[in-house]
GUSEBA-853735 format. One line per 5 residues: number of its first residue (from 1); their letters; for each residue x, y, z of C-alpha. Coordinates in nm, 2 decimals, always signed. Example, Ala and Ser with C-alpha at 12.3 -4.5 7.8 and 13.67 -1.06 7.14 Angstrom:
BEGIN
1 = as = +1.23 -0.45 +0.78  +1.37 -0.11 +0.71 $
***
This chain:
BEGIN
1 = xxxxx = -10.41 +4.86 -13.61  -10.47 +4.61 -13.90  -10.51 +4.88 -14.11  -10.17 +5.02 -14.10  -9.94 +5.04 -14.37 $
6 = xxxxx = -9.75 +4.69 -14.43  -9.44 +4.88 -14.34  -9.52 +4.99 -14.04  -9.62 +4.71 -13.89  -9.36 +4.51 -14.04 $
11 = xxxxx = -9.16 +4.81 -13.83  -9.33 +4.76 -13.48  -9.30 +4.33 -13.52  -8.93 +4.40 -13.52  -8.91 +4.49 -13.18 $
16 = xxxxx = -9.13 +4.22 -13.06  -9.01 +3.88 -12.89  -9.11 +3.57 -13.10  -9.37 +3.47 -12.87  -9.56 +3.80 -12.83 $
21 = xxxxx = -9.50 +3.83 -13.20  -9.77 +3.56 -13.29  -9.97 +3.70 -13.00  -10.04 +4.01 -13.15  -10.04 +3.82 -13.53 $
26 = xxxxx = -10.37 +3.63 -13.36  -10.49 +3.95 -13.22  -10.50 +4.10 -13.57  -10.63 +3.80 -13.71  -10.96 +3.67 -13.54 $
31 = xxxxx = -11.13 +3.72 -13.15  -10.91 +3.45 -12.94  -11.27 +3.30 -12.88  -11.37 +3.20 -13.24  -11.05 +2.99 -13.33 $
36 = xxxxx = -11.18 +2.65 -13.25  -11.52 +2.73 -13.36  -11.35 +2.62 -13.79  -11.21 +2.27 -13.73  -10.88 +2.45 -13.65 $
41 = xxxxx = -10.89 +2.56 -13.99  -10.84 +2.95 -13.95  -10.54 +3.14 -14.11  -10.37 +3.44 -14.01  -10.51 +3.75 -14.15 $
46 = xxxxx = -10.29 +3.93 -14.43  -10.19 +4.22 -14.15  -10.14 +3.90 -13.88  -9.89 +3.76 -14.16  -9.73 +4.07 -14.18 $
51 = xxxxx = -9.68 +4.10 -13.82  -9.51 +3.72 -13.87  -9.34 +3.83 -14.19  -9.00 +3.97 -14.10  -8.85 +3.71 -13.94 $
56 = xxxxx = -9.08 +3.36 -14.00  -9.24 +3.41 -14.37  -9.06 +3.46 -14.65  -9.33 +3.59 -14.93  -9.34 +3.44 -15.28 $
61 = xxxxx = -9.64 +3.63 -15.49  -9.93 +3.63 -15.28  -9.84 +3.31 -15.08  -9.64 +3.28 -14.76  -9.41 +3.00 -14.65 $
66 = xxxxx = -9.29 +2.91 -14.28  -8.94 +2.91 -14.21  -8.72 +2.70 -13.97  -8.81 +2.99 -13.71  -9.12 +2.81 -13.57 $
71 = xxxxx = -8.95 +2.47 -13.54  -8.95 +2.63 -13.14  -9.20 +2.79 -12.96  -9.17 +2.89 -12.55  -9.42 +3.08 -12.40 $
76 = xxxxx = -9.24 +3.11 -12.08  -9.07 +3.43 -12.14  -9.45 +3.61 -12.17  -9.48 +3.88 -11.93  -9.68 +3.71 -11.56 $
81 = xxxxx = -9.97 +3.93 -11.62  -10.02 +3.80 -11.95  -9.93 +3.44 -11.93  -10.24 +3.48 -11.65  -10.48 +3.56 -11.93 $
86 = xxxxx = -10.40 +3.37 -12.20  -10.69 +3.10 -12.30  -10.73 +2.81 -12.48  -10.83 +3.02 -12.75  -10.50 +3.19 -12.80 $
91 = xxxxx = -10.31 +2.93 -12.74  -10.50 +2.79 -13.08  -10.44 +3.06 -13.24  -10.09 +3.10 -13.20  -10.06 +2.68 -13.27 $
96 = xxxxx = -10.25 +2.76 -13.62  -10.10 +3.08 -13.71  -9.77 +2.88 -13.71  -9.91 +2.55 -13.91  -9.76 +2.41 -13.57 $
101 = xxxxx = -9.87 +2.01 -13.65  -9.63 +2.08 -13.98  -9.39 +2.26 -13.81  -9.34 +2.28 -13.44  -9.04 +2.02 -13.31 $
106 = xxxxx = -9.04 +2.19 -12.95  -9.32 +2.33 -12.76  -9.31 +2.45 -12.38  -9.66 +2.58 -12.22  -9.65 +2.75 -11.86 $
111 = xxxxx = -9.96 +2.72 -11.63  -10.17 +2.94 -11.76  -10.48 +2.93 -11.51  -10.79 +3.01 -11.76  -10.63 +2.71 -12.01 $
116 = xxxxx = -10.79 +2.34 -11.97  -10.62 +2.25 -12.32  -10.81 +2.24 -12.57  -10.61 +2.48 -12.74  -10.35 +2.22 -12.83 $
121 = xxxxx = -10.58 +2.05 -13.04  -10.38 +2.17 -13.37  -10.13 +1.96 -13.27  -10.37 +1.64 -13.27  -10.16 +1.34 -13.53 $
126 = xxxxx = -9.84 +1.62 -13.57  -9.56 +1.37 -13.70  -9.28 +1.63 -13.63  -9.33 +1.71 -13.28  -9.02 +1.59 -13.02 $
131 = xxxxx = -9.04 +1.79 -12.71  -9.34 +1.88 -12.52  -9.31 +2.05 -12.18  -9.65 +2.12 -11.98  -9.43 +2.14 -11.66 $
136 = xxxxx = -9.62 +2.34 -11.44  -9.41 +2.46 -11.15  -9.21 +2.74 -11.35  -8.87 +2.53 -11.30  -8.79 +2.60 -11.68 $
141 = xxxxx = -8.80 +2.97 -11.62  -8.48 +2.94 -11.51  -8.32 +2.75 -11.74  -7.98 +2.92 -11.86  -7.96 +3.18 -11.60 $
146 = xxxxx = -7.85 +3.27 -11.28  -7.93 +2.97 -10.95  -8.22 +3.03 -10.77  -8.15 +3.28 -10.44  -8.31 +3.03 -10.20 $
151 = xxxxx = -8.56 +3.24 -10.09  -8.70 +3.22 -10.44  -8.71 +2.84 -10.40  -9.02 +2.79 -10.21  -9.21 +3.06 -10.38 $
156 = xxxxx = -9.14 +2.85 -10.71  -9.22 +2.52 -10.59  -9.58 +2.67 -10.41  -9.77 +2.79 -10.72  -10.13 +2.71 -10.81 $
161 = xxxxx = -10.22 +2.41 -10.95  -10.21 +2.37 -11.35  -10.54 +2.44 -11.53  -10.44 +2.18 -11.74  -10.71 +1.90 -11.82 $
166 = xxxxx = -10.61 +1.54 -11.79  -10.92 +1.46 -12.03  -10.88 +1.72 -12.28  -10.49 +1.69 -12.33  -10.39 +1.31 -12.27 $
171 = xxxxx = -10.62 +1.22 -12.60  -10.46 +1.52 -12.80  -10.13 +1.33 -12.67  -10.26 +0.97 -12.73  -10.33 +1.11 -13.10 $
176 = xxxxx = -9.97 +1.22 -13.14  -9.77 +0.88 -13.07  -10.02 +0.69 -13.22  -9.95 +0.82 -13.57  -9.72 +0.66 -13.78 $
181 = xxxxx = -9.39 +0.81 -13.79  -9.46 +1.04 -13.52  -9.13 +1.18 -13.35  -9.23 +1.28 -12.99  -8.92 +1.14 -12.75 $
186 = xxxxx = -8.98 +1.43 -12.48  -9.30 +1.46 -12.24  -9.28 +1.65 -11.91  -9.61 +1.67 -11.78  -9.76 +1.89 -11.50 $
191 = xxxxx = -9.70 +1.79 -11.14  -10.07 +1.78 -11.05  -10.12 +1.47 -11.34  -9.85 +1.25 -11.14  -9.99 +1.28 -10.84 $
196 = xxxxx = -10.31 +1.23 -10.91  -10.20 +0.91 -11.15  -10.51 +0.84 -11.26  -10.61 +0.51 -11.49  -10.60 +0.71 -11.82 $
201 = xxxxx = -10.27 +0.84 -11.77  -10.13 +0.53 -11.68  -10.26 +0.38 -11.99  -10.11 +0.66 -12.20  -9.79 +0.66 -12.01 $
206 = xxxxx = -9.74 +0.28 -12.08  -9.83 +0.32 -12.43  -9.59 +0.62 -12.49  -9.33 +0.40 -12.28  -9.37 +0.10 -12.51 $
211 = xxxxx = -9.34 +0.40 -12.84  -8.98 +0.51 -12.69  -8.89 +0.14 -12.65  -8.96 +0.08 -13.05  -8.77 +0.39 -13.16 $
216 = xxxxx = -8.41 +0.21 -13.01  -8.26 +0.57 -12.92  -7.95 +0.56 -12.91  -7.71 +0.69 -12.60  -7.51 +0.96 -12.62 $
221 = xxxxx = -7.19 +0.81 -12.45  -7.15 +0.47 -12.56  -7.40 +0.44 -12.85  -7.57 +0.14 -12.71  -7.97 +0.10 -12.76 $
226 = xxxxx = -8.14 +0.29 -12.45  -8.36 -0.03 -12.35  -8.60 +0.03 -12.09  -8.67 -0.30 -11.82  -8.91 -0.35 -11.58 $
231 = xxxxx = -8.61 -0.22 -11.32  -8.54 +0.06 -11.45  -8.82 +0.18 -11.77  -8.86 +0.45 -11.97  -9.12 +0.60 -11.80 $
236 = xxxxx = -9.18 +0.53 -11.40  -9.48 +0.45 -11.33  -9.50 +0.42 -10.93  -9.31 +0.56 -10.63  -9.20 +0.94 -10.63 $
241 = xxxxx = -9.12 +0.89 -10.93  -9.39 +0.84 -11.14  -9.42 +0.99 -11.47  -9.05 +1.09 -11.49  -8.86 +1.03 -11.81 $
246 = xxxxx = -8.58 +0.87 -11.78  -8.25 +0.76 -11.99  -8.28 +1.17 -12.03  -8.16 +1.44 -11.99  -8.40 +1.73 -11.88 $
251 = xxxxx = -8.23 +2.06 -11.96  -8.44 +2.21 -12.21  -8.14 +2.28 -12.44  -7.98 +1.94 -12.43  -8.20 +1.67 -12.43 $
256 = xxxxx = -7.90 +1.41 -12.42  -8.01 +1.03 -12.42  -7.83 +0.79 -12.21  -7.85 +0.41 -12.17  -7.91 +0.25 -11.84 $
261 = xxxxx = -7.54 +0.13 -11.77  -7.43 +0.50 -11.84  -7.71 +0.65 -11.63  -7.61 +0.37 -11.33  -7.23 +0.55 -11.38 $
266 = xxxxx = -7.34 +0.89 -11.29  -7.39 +0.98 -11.66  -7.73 +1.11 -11.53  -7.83 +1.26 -11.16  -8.17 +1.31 -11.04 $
271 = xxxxx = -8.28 +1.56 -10.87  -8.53 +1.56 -10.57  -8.59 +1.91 -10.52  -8.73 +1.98 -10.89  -8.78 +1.58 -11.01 $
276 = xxxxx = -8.62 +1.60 -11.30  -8.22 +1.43 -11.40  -7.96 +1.59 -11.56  -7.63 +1.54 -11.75  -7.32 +1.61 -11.61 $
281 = xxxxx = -7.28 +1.88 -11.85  -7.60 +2.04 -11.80  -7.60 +2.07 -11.40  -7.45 +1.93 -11.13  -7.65 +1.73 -10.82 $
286 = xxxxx = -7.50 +1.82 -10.46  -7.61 +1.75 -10.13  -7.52 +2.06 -9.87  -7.28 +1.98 -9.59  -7.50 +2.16 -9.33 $
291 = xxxxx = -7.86 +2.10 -9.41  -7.83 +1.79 -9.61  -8.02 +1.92 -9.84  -7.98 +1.71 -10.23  -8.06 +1.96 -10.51 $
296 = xxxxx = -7.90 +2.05 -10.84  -7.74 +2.36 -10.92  -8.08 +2.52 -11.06  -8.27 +2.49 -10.78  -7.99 +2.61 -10.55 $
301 = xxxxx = -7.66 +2.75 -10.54  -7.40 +2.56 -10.39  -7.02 +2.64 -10.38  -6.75 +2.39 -10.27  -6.47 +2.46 -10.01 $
306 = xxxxx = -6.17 +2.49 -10.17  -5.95 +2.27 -9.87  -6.22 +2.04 -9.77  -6.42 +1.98 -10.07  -6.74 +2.03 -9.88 $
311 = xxxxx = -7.05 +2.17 -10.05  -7.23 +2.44 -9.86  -7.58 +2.57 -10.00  -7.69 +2.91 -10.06  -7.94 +2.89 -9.76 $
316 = xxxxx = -7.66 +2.80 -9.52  -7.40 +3.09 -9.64  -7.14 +2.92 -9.46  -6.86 +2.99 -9.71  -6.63 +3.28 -9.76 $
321 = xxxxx = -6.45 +3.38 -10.10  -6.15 +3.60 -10.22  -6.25 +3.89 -10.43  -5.94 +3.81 -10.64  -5.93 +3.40 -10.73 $
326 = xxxxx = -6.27 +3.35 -10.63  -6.09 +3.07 -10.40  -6.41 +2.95 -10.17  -6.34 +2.83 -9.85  -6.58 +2.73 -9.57 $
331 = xxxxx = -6.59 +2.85 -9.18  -6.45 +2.56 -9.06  -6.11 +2.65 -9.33  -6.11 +3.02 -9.28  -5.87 +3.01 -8.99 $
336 = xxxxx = -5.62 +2.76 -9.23  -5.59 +3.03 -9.47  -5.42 +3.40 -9.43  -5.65 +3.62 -9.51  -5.57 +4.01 -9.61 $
341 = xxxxx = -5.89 +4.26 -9.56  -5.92 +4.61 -9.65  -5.85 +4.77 -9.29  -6.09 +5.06 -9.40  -6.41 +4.93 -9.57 $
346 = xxxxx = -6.36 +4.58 -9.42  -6.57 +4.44 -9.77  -6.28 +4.32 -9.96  -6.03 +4.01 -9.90  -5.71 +3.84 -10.07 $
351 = xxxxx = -5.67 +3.48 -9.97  -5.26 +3.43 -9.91  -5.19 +3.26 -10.23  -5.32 +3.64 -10.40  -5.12 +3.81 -10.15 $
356 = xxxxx = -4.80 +3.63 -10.20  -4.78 +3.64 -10.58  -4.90 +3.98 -10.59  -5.23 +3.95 -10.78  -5.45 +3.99 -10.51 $
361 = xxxxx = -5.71 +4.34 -10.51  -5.56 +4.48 -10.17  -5.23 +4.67 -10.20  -5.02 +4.59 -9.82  -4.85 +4.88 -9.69 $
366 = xxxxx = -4.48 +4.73 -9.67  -4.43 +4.91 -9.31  -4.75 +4.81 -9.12  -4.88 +4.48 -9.35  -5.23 +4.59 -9.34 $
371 = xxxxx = -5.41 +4.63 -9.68  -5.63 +4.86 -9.87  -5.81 +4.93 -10.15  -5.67 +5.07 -10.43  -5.74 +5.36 -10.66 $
376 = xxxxx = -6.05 +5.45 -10.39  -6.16 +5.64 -10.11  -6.01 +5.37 -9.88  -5.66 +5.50 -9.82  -5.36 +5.62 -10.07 $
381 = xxxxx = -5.07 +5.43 -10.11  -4.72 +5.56 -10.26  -4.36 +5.38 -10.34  -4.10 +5.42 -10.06  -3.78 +5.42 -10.19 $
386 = xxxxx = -3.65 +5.34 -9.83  -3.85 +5.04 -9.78  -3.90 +4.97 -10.15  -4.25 +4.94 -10.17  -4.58 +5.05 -10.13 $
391 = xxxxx = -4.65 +5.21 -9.78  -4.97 +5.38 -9.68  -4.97 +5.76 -9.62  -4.98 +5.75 -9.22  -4.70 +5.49 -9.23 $
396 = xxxxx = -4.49 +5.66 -9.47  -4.54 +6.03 -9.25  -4.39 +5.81 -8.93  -4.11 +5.73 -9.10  -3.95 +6.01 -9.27 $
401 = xxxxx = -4.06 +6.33 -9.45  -4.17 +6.27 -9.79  -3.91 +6.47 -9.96  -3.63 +6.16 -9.84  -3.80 +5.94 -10.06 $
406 = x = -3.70 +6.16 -10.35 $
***
């Protein structure tokens, strides 16, 4: 394939997602084994840059320069069956290809089980880098789409553990905040590391506590200096807790920073279903009036009774809504509400305030009150002139002969 015409490949990388993009610019480049076997000094090849080219080079001469592009790189949106092969070698290659310690601000790595981490050794002393996401439970996945179905929930919180080595990646880390002017003020690190909380990630979580601490980040609400105490620190340390961010917001796509005063006012709820806290405007944090159960909106889907206020979960399905308003109302408000159904399919409902201002789905025969779908296979309606309005066919024959109406 390298030796296809530039246009041509420039032609195929169009239709390629940023990700696989630098995957198949490594493939073209150099065997995922021999990457780290240079110091990390291995370029792309000149068909590997064309792959790249398009979108995230911009050629001058015989030189090529990055562009903003590679500022973020996700590898969760890979295809499962080959996020399970990638290795520490393409992971290095992909990190190279993009001059990632001179470019990369925002860098998320699924668990990928043949990758101990190595790989990330481009990024060793990167001054640019601010987000780093080695979560490895697949919570992100879902990030901007729809809820979880709650099925789905224990599947994603049941995975392997990460391949991830705590030697191989907290040095690689260590290297990063202790570099002058180094930027990192994100770290989400895999589940397996805090429980385990072993001695040398202590020591590097206390150091990268004490680095947030000297950068005075400033919150988002009231612009005071997010201060961590021994109450309430940047980085826990003990309990459930421990390695969790705080003063942060964790949606990928927000990042918000909020002082402890703001984050004691609700600014920031945390989550006990995936760990992590979020923003207000990010997700909400609801605790099911059935099950009891605390989760955000990500990790369930939770809808609120429109009379009692009570939040009901998706595993409970205890709530009912109309087709029209989307008005939600649990079983315990159903009978307080008039509710209209379609007397033939029995699928679709108009809560009374849809009915009464005549906005509703349903179409009510005048003559008998039931109500039906319109424009379908339901039941026809037409205008009675007698009873001026809308009166369903078997109504309207036990009244008159059609021809009165006309």
């Amino acid at each position: 394939m390298e030796n296809l015409p530039t246009k041509a490949l420039s032609n195929v990388a169009e239709y390629l997602e940023r990700s696989t993009r630098a995957l198949l610019a490594v493939a073209l480049s150099a065997p995922s084994s021999s990457w780290g076997k240079c110091g990390w000094l291995k370029e792309p090849s000149n068909a590997g840059k064309v792959v790249m080219s398009s979108r995230y080079y911009s050629e001058f001469g015989a030189s090529y320069v990055y562009q903003e592009e590679w500022e973020e790189l996700t590898l969760w949106g890979l295809d499962k069956s080959v996020e399970s092969k990638l290795t520490d070698g393409d992971i290095c290659g992909i990190l190279v290809c993009i001059d990632a310690k001179n470019n990369l601000k925002s860098f998320e790595l699924p668990r990928c089980v043949s990758v101990r981490g190595i790989g990330l050794a481009p990024l060793r002393n990167s001054v640019v880098l601010e987000y780093i996401n080695l979560r490895d439970d697949g919570k992100d996945r879902f990030i901007d789409h729809e809820p979880l179905l709650s099925e789905n929930v224990g599947v994603l919180y049941n995975q392997p553990e990460s391949s991830l080595s705590e030697n191989v990646v907290v040095p690689i880390l260590q290297s990063i905040i202790s570099t002058d002017g180094n930027s990192l003020k994100y770290l989400n690190i895999p589940k397996v590391w805090k429980s385990r909380q072993s001695e040398m990630l202590d020591a590097f979580l206390d150091a990268y506590r004490r680095v947030l601490n000297d950068r005075k980040i400033r919150c988002s609400k009231c612009d005071g200096i997010c201060i961590g105490t021994s109450e309430m620190p940047w980085i826990r340390q003990q309990g459930n807790e421990y390695g969790l961010q705080t003063f942060t917001c964790h949606m990928s796509d927000c990042m918000e920073h909020f002082c402890g005063d703001c984050e004691s006012d609700g600014c920031l709820k945390f989550c006990p279903c995936c760990e992590l806290k979020y923003c207000s405007e990010c997700a909400s944090v609801a605790t099911c009036g059935e099950c009891q159960t605390t989760a955000c909106d990500v990790c369930k889907y939770f809808q609120t009774c429109d009379v009692c206020v009570k939040d009901t979960c998706s595993s409970c399905n205890c709530t009912s809504y109309c087709d029209s308003c989307d008005r939600v109302l649990c079983d315990d408000c159903m009978p307080r509400v008039k509710w209209l159904w379609c007397k033939s399919c029995r699928e679709t409902k108009n809560c009374s305030n849809c009915i009464e201002k005549g906005r509703g789905d349903l179409q009510q025969c005048a003559y008998c009150g039931e109500g039906y779908c319109p424009g379908s296979n339901c039941k026809s309606m037409e205008y009675c002139f007698h009873l001026n309005g809308d009166v369903c066919l078997e109504c309207h024959d036990k009244i008159h002969d059609f021809t009165e109406c006309y």
